[in-house]
Every structure is written in structure tokens, then in C-alpha cells.
Backbone bond lengths (Angstrom), bond angles and torsions (degrees), N, CA, C in turn:
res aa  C-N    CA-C-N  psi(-1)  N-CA   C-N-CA  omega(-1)  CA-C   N-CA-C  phi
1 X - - - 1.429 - - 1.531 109.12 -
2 X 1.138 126.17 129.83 1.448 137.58 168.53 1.299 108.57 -96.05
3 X 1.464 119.09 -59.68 1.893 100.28 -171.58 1.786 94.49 -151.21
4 X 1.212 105.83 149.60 1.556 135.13 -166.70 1.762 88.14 -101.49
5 X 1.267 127.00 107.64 1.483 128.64 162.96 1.486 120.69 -84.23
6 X 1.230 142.57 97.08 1.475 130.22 -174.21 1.440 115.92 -91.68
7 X 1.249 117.39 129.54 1.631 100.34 -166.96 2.125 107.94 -137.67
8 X 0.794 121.47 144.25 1.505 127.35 152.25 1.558 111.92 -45.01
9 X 1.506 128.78 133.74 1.106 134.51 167.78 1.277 117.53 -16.49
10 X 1.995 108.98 -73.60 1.573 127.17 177.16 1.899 106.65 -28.06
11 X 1.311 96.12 -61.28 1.722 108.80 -167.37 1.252 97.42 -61.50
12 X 1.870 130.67 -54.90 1.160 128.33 -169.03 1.831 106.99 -48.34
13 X 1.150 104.81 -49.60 1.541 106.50 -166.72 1.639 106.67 -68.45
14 X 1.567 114.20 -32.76 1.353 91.79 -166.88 1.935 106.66 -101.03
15 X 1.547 109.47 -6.90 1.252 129.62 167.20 1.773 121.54 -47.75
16 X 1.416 83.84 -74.01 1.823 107.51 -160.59 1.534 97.90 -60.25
17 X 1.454 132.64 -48.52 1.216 104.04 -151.87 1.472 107.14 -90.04
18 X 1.219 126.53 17.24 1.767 129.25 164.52 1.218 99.51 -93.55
19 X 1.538 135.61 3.51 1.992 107.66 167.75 1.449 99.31 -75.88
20 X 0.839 102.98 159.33 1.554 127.83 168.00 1.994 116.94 -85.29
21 X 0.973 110.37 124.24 1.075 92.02 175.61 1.457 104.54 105.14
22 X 1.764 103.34 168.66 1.276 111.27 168.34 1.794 134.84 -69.18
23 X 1.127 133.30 173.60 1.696 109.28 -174.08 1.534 82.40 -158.39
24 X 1.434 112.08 155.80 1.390 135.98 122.71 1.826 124.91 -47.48
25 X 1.174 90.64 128.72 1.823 98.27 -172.75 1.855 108.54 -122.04
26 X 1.168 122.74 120.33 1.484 126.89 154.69 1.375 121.48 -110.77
27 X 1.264 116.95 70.77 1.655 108.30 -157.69 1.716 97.54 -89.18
28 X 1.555 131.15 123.10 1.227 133.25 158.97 1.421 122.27 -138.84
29 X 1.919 94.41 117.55 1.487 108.30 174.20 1.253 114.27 -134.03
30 X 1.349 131.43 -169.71 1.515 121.97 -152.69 1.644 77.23 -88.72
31 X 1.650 73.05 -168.95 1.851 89.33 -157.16 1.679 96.48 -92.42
32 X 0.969 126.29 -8.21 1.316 132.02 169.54 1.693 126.64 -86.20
33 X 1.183 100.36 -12.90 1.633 124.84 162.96 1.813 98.54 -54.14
34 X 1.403 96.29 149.26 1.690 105.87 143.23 1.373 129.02 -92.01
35 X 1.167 122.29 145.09 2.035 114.94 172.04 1.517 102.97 -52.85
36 X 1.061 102.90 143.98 1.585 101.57 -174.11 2.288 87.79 -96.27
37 X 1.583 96.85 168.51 1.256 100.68 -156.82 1.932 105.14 -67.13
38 X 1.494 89.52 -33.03 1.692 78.77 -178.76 1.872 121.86 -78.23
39 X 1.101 108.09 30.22 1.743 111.93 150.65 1.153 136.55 -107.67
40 X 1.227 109.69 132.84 1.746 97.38 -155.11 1.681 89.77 -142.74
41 X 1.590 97.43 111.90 1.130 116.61 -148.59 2.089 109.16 -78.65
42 X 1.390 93.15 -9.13 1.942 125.28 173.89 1.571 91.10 -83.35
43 X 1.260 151.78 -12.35 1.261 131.30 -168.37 1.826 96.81 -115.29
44 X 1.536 92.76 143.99 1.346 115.07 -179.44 1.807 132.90 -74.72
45 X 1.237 103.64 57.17 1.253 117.38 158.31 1.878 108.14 143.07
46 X 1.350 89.21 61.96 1.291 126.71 163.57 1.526 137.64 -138.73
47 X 1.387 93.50 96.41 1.775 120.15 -179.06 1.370 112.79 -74.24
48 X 1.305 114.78 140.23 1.482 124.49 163.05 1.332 117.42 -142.07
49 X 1.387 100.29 101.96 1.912 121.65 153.65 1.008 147.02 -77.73
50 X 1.138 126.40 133.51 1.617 134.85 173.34 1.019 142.78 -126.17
51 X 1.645 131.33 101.00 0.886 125.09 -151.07 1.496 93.11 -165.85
52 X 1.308 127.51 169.08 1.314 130.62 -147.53 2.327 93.77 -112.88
53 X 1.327 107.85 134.42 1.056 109.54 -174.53 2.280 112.33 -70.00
54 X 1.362 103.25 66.39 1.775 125.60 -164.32 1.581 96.56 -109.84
55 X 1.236 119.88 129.10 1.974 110.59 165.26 1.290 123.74 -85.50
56 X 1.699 117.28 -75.67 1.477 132.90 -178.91 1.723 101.21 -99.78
57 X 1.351 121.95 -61.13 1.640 103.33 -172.98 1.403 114.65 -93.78
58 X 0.927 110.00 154.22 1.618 145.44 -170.28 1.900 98.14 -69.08
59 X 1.242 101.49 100.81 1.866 84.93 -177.17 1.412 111.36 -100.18
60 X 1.203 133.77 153.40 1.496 136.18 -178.61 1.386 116.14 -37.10
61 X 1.551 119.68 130.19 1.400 131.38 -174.15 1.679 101.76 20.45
62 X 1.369 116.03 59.09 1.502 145.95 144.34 1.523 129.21 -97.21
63 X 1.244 120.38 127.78 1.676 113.51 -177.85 1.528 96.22 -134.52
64 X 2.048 88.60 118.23 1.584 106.39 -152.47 1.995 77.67 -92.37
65 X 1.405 71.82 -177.28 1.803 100.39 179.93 1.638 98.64 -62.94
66 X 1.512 104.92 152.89 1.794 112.75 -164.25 1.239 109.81 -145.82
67 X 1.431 124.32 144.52 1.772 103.56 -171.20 1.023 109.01 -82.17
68 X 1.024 138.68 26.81 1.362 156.46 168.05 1.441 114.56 -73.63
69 X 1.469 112.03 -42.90 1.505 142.81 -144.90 2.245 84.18 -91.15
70 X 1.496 103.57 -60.08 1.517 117.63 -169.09 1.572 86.98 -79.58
71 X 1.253 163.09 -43.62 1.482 137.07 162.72 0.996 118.60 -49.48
72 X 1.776 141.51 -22.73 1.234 106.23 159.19 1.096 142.12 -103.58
73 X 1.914 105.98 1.06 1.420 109.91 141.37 1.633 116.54 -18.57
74 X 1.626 90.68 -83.69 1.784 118.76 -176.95 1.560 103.38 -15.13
75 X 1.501 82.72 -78.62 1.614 99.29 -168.35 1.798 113.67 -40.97
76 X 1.277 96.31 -39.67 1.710 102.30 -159.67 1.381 91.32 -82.32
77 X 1.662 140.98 -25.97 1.199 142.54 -151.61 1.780 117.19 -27.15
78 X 1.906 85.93 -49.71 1.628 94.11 -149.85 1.566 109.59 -75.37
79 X 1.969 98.40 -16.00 1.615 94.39 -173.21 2.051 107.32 -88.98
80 X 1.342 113.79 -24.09 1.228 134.90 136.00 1.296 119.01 -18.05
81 X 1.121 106.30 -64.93 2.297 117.98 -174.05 1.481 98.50 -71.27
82 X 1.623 113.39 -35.94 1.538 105.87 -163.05 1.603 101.79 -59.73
83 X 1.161 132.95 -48.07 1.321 113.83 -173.40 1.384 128.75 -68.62
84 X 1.069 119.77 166.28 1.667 127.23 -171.73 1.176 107.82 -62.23
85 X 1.435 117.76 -44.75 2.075 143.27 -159.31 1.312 102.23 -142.75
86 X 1.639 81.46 115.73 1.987 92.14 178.63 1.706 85.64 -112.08
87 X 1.385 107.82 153.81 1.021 105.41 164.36 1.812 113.28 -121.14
88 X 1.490 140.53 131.37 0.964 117.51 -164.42 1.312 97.53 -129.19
89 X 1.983 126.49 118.17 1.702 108.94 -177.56 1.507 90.60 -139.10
90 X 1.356 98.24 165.28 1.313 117.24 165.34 1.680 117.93 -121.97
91 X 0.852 114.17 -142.23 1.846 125.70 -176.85 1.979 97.74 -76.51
92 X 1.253 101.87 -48.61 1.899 92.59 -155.90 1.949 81.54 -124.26
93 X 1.227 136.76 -34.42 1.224 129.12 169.29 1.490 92.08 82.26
94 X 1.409 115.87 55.98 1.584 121.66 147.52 1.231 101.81 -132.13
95 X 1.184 145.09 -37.95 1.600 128.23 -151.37 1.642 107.47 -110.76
96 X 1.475 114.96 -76.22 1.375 114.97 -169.34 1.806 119.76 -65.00
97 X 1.866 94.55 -21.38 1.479 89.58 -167.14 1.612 110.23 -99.32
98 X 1.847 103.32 -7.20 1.787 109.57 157.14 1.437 117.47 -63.17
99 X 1.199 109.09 -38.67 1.897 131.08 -167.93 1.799 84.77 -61.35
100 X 1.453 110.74 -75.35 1.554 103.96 -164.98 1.307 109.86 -53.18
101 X 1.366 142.39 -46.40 1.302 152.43 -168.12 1.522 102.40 -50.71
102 X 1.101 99.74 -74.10 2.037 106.12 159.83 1.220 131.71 -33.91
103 X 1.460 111.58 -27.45 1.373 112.63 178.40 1.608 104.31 -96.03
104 X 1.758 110.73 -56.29 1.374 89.09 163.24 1.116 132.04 -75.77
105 X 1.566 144.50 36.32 0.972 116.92 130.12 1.687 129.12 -104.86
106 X 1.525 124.28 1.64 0.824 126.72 125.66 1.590 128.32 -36.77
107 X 0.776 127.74 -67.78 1.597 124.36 165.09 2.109 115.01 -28.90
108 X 1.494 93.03 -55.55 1.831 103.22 172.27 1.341 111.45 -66.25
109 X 1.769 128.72 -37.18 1.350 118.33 -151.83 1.591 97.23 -117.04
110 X 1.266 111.45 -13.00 1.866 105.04 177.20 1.401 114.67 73.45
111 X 1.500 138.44 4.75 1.026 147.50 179.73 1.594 114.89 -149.08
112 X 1.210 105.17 119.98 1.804 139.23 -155.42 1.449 88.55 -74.07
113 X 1.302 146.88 -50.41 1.422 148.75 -173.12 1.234 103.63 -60.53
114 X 1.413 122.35 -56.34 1.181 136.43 -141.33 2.146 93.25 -79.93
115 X 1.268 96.10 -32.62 1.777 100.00 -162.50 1.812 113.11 -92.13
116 X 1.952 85.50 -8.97 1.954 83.22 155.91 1.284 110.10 -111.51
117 X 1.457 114.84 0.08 1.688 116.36 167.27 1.829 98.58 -57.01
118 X 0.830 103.29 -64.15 2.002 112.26 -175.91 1.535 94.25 -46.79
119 X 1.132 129.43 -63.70 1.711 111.49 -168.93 1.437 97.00 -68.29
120 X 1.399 145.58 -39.36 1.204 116.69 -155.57 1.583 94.82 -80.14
121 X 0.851 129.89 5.72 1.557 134.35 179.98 1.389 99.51 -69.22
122 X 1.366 126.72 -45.62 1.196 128.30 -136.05 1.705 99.27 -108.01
123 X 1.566 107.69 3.90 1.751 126.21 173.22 1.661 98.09 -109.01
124 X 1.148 121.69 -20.51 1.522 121.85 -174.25 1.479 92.32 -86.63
125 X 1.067 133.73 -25.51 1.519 135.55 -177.02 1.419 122.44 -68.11
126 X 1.534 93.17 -29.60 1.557 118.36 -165.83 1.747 133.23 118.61
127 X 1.557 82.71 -1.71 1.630 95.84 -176.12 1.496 112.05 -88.78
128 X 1.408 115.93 128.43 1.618 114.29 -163.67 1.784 100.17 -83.23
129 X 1.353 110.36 144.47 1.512 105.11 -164.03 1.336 100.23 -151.58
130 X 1.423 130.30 133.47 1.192 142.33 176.28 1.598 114.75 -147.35
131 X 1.468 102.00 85.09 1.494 104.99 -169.79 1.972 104.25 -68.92
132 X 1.257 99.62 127.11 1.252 117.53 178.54 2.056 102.90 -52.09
133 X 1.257 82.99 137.62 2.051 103.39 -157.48 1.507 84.92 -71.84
134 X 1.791 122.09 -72.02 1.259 113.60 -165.96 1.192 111.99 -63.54
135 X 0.897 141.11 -23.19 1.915 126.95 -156.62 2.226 88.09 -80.20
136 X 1.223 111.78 -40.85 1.740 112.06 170.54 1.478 110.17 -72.22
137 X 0.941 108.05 -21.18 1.664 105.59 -179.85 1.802 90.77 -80.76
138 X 1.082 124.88 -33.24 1.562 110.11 -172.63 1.569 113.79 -87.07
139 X 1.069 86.85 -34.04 2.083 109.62 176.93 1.836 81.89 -60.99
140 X 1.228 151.59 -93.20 1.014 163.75 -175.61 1.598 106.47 1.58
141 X 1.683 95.40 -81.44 1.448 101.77 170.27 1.624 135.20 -72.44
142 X 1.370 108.20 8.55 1.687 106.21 -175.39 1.412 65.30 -109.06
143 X 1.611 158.53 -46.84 1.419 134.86 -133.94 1.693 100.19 -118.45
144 X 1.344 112.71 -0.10 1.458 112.99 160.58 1.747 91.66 63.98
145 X 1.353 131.48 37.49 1.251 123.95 172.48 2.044 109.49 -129.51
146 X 0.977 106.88 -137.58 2.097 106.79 -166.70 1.422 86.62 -137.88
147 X 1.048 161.60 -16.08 1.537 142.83 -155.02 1.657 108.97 -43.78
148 X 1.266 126.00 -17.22 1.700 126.29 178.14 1.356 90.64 -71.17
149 X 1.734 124.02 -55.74 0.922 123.91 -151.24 1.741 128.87 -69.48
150 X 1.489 91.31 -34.18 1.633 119.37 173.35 1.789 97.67 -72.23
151 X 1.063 112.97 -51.36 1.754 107.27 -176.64 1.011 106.01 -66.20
152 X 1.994 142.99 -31.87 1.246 122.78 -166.58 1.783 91.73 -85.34
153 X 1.268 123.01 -6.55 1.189 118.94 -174.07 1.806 117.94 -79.72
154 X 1.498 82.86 -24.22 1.971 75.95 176.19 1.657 92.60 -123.58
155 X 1.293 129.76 39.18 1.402 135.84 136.35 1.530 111.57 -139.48
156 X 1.649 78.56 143.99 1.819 82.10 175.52 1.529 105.68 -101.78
157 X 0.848 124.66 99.11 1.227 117.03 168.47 1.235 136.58 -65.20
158 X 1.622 131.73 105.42 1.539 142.07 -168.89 1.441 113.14 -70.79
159 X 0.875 113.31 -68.95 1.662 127.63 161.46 1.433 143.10 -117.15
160 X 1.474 143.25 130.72 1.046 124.97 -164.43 1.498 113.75 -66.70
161 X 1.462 124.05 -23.70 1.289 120.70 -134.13 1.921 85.37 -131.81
162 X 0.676 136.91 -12.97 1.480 134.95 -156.60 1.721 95.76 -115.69
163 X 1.236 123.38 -0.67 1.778 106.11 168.02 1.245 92.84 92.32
164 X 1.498 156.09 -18.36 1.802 119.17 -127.82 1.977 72.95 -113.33
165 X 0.867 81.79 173.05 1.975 105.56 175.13 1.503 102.30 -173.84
166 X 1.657 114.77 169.91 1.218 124.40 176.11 1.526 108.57 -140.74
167 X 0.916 121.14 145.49 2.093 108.64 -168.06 1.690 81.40 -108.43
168 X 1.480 122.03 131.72 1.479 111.53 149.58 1.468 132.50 -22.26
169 X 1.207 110.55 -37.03 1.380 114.68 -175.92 1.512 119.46 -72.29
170 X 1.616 108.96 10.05 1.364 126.95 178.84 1.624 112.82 59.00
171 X 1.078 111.36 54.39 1.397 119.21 165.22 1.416 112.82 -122.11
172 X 1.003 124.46 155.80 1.648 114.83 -163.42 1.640 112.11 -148.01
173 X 1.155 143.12 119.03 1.253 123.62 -139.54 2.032 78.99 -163.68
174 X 1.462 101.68 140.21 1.727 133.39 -173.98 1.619 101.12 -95.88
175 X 1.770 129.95 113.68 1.092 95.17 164.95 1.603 105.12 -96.44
């Protein structure tokens, strides 16, 4: 693997299908979404999730993230890592598709610091990022590692529900 791309739907759709070549895929949108055309569910290390962008409570006729959802990350990881360019998006490409990015690259680099160092990279850039709390809280306990802990460490998180975050690096950004 060379580089983990995280993208918003819009970007995913008009992005992904000009690489060349083969890719890594994490596509997750609610379950009421369609697959967008570039997943192709016959190719080898391309996941598709669904599940509603929810952390800790359960919201009305909502279906939050499930460890179900982070095992087949897991599971799929290694055919995932094999490619050069994974691309990983969701609906708005801050929460669920930072969370997977973090995990797979935790999965590639073996160190939990090091794999929210790469997403917070990608908020130091200018890209607004709020890796979803539960989907690392589950990655955490199936992988016996801290990734909640390292991410709440280079975000402060103000509120769960209101968008706001603050990156240590004193940049401060509304989603």
C-alpha cells in the first residue's frame, strides 16, 4: 500500500473512476444509499458497508456502526493492503471513511499512533476530519490496541452531535 485516499461521495464518484489500474475499495453509506458504480463487488479487496453515519446512541429507525461492520474491514484487510491505492469514502468523507482509513492503516503499519498520525495529516492539510468514535472503539477491542484513544488525543472533541472539533494543532474548523 502506498496511500489511503479518503473522499466524500461527490469526489468519490467523480474521483475513483479516472485511476488507472487496480484499487483498494472501503465504500460506506447508509443502507438506503445505492452502491455507487465504481464497486464491484467480484473484485478482490473491495468492501461495501452500510450503516448510518450514528457513534454511541442508537437514533430512531437508524442502523449505527456494528462489529460486524469492523470484521469485515479486518477480515478483508490483507486483500485491501495489497493494492498500491485504497480508496476509502463515505457520504460527506469525515467520519466513517477517516475511522476505516485509521484502521487500515493500522492494520499496514502495526502502530495505533502512527495510523491516526496519517489522518490527522489529512486535517493539517485542510481536510475537515472526524473519525467516527465507535467504529475505533470496536477496531480497539477486536484489535486489543488504543486507536479511540490516540484519535481523541489529536482531536478534542466539543460535541458529539453538533460537527465542531478542534485539532491540537490549533486549527478549528465547523462541519
Amino acid at each position: 500500500m502506498e496511500e489511503i485516499i479518503t473522499y466524500g461521495l461527490e469526489e468519490a464518484i467523480e474521483e475513483i473512476p479516472k485511476h488507472e489500474g487496480r484499487y483498494g475499495l472501503v465504500s460506506i453509506l447508509s443502507p438506503e444509499d445505492e452502491t455507487p458504480d465504481f464497486y464491484d463487488e467480484r473484485e478482490l479487496g473491495h468492501v461495501s458497508l452500510k450503516f448510518h453515519d450514528i457513534t454511541w446512541r442508537k437514533k430512531m429507525d437508524m442502523v449505527p456502526p456494528h462489529v460486524s461492520h469492523i470484521k469485515k474491514i479486518l477480515a478483508n484487510s490483507g486483500d485491501i493492503l495489497s493494492h498500491d491505492t485504497i480508496f476509502c469514502h463515505c457520504w460527506a468523507g469525515i467520519s466513517r471513511s477517516t475511522a476505516a482509513a485509521i484502521i487500515l492503516h493500522y492494520m499496514d503499519m502495526g502502530r495505533d499512533s502512527l495510523a491516526v498520525t496519517k489522518v490527522l495529516n489529512l486535517a493539517l492539510e485542510g481536510r475537515i476530519v472526524r473519525p467516527n468514535r465507535c467504529m475505533l472503539h470496536m477496531a480497539d477491542l477486536l484489535l486489543d490496541t488504543r486507536l479511540l484513544h490516540w484519535a481523541e488525543l489529536g482531536f478534542n472533541y466539543t460535541s458529539e452531535y453538533t460537527g465542531e472539533y478542534t485539532i491540537n494543532h490549533g486549527m478549528k474548523e465547523k462541519v
